[in-house]
C-alpha positions in Angstrom: 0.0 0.0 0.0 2.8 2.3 1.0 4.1 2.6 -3.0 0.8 3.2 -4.4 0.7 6.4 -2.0 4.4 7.2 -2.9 3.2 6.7 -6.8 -0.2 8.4 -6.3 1.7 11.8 -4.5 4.2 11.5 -7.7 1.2 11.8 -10.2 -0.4 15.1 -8.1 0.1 16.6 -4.6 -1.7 14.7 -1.6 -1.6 16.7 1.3 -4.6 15.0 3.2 -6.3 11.4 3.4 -8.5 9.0 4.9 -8.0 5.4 5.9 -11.0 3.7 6.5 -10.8 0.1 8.5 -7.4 1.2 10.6 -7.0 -1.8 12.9 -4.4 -0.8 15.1 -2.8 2.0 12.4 0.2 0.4 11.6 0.7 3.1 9.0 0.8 6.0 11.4 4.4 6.5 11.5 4.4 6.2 7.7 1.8 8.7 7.3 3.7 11.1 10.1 6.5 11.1 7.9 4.7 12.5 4.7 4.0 15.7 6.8 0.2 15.5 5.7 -2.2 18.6 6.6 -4.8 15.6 7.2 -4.9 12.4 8.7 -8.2 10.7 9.5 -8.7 7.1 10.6 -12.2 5.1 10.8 -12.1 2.3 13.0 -15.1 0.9 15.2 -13.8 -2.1 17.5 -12.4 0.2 20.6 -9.8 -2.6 21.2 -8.6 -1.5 18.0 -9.0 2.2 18.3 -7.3 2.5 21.4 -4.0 1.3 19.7 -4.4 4.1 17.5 -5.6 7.1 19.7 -2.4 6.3 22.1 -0.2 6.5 18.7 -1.7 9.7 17.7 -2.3 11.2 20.7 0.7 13.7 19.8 -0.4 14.1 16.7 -2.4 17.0 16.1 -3.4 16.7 12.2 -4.6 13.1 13.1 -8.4 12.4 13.5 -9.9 9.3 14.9 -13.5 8.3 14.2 -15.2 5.0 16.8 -16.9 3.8 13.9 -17.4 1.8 10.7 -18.0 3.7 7.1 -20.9 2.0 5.2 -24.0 3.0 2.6 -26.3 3.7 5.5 -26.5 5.4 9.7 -27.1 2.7 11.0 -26.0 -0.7 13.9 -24.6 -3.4 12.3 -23.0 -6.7 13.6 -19.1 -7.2 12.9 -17.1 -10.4 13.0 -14.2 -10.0 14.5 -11.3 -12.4 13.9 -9.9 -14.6 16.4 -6.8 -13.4 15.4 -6.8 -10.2 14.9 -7.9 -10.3 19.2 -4.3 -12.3 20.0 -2.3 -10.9 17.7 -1.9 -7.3 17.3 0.4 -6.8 14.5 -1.4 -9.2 12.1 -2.9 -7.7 8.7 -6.4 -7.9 10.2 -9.6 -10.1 8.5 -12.2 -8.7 11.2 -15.0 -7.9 8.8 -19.1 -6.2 8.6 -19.3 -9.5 6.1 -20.2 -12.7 7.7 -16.9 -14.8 6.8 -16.8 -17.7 4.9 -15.7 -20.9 6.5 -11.7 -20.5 6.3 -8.2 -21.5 8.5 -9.0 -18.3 10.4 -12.2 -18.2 13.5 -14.4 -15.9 14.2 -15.7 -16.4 17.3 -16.7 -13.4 18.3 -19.5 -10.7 16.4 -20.8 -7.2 18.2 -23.1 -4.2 17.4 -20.9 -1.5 16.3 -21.5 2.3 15.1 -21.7 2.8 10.8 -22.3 5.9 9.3 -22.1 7.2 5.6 -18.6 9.3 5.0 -21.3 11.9 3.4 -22.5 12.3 7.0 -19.0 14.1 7.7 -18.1 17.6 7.2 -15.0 16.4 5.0 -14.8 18.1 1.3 -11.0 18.2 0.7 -9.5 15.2 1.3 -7.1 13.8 -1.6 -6.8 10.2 -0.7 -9.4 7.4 0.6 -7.9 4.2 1.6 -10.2 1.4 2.2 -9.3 -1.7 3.7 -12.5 -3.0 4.9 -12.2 -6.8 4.2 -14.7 -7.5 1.5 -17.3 -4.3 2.4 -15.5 -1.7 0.0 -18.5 -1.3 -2.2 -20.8 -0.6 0.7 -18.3 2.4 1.6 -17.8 3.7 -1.9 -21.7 4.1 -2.2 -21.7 5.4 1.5 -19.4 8.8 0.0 -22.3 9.7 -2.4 -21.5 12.6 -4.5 -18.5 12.8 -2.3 -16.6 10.6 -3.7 -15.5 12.8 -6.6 -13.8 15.7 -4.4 -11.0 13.0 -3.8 -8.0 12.6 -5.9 -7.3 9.1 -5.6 -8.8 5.7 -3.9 -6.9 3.1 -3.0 -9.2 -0.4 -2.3 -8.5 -3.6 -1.1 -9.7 -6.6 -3.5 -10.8 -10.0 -4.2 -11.5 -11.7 -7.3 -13.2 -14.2 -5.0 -15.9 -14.4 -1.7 -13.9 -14.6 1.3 -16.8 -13.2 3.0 -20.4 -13.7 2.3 -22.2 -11.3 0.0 -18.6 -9.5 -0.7 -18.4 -7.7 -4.0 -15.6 -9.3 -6.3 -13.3 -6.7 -8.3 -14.5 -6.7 -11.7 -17.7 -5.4 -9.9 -15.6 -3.1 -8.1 -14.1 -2.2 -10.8 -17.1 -1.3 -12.9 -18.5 1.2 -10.1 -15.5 2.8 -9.8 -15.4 3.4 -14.1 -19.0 4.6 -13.8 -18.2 7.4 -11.2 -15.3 8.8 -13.1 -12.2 6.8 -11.6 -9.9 5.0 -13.6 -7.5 2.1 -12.9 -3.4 3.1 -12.2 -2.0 0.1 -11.2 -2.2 -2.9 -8.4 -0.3 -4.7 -5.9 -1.5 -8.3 -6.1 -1.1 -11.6 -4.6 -2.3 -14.7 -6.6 -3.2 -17.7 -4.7 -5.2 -19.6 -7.3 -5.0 -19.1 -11.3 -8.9 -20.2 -11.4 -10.4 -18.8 -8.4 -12.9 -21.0 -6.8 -15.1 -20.0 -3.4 -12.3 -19.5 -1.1 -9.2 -18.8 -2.6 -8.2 -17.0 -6.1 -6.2 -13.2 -5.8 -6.3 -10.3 -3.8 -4.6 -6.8 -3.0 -4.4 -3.4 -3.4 -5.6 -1.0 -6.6 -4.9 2.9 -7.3 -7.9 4.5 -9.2 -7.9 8.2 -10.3 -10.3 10.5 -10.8 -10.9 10.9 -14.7 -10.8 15.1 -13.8 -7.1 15.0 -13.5 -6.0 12.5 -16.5 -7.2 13.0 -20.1 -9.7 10.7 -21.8 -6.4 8.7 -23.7 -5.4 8.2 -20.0 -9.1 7.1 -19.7 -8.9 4.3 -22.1 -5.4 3.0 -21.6 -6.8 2.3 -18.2 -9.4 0.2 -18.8 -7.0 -1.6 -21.4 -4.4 -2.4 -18.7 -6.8 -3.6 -15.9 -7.9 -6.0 -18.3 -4.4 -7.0 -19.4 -3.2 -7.4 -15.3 -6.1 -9.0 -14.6 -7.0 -12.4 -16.3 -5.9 -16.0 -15.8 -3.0 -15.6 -18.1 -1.6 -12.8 -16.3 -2.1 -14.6 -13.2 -0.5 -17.5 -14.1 2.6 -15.7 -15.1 2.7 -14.1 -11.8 2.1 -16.9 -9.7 4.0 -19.9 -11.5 6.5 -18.2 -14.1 10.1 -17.2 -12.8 11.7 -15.8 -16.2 12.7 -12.6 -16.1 11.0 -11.9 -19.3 7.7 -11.8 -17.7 8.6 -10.2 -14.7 9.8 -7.1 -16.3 6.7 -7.0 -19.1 4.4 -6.7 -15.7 6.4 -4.2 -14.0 6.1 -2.3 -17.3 2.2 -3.2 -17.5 1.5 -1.2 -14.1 3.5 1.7 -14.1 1.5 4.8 -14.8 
């Protein structure tokens, strides 16, 4: 995630951002050290949150919001991962989604606090980074006509249901084209070629807004998320060591 903000701040200035589903803000130092106007985390599980208020506590261009970000004000159950309650510095699969049945437990669900990010007085924030485990959608339609005073989005991904109900990323993908982002590039894992219930390949995606690229820009996007993401492609990555390969994808995701 880090190099798709580094990339993003190359392409235009980011001075402020958003990072919705913080877990225990691992990122904080990261983001303290990009001298940001703005920092404003989302997180509802107060376990969680705590680790984050104590980290920012000195901080005074950090926020911190005791809640979830979804399409609707509302209560909603989350699962949280057995996990994520032992081990602190874990990546995190606690989730608004009711999980599929996986290696990881969730044994554990409570009533926590969602509200709509266009319930928030925030207009001029450059960056939204949602890592929300499957419920990305739900917070993309959740901004409303807000979502076009960001610069850039950066959303977590699936190509398959890890959680119940979750929206895979050609869908994703589609809502984001229809309101006026574009594709950059990705950082992805592949853990199946052919993805199948419970497995397939995940990550991380940069989108644009369309306002600051030109409508070439436009099209060579589409063009390249369709070339990064298809079962060719994904066999490279996952089972091909030549070099060849490995450079034509770096090529393929560059801006």
């Amino acid at each position: 995630m880090k190099n798709l903000i580094i990339l993003a701040s190359k392409i235009n200035k980011i001075n402020s951002l958003i990072h919705v589903g913080g877990h225990i803000g691992q990122e904080v130092n990261f983001y303290n050290s990009l001298n940001l106007d703005k920092v404003i985390y989302f997180e509802p599980i107060n376990e969680f949150a705590d680790v984050i208020e104590h980290q920012i506590s000195n901080l005074p261009n950090f926020v911190l919001h005791r809640c979830a970000l979804g399409n609707q004000n509302s209560s909603k159950l989350i699962y949280i991962a057995d996990d994520d309650k032992e081990q602190y510095d874990n990546s995190g699969s606690t989730s608004l989604l009711e999980p599929q049945e996986s290696s990881i437990t969730f044994s554990t669900s409570r009533s926590i606090e969602v509200k709509k990010y266009s319930s928030f007085n925030y207009t001029k924030i450059d960056l939204a980074i949602l890592d929300t485990q499957g419920y990305e959608l739900e917070v993309l339609n959740g901004f409303e006509d807000k979502i076009n005073t960001f610069k850039f989005l950066i959303v977590e991904f699936a190509n398959f249901e890890g959680y119940k109900n979750q929206t895979i990323y050609k869908d994703l993908n589609k809502f984001l084209n229809l309101n006026n982002f574009s594709f950059v590039t990705q950082k992805k894992k592949v853990l199946k070629v052919f993805p199948n219930s419970n497995s397939g390949s995940f990550g991380d995606a940069l989108y644009i807004n369309n306002n600051l690229i030109n409508k070439s820009s436009i099209s060579n996007a589409r063009f390249k998320y369709f070339i990064l993401n298809n079962f060719l492609t994904d066999f490279l990555i996952k089972y091909t060591k030549i070099t060849y390969w490995k450079s034509k994808v770096k090529e393929l995701i560059k801006y």
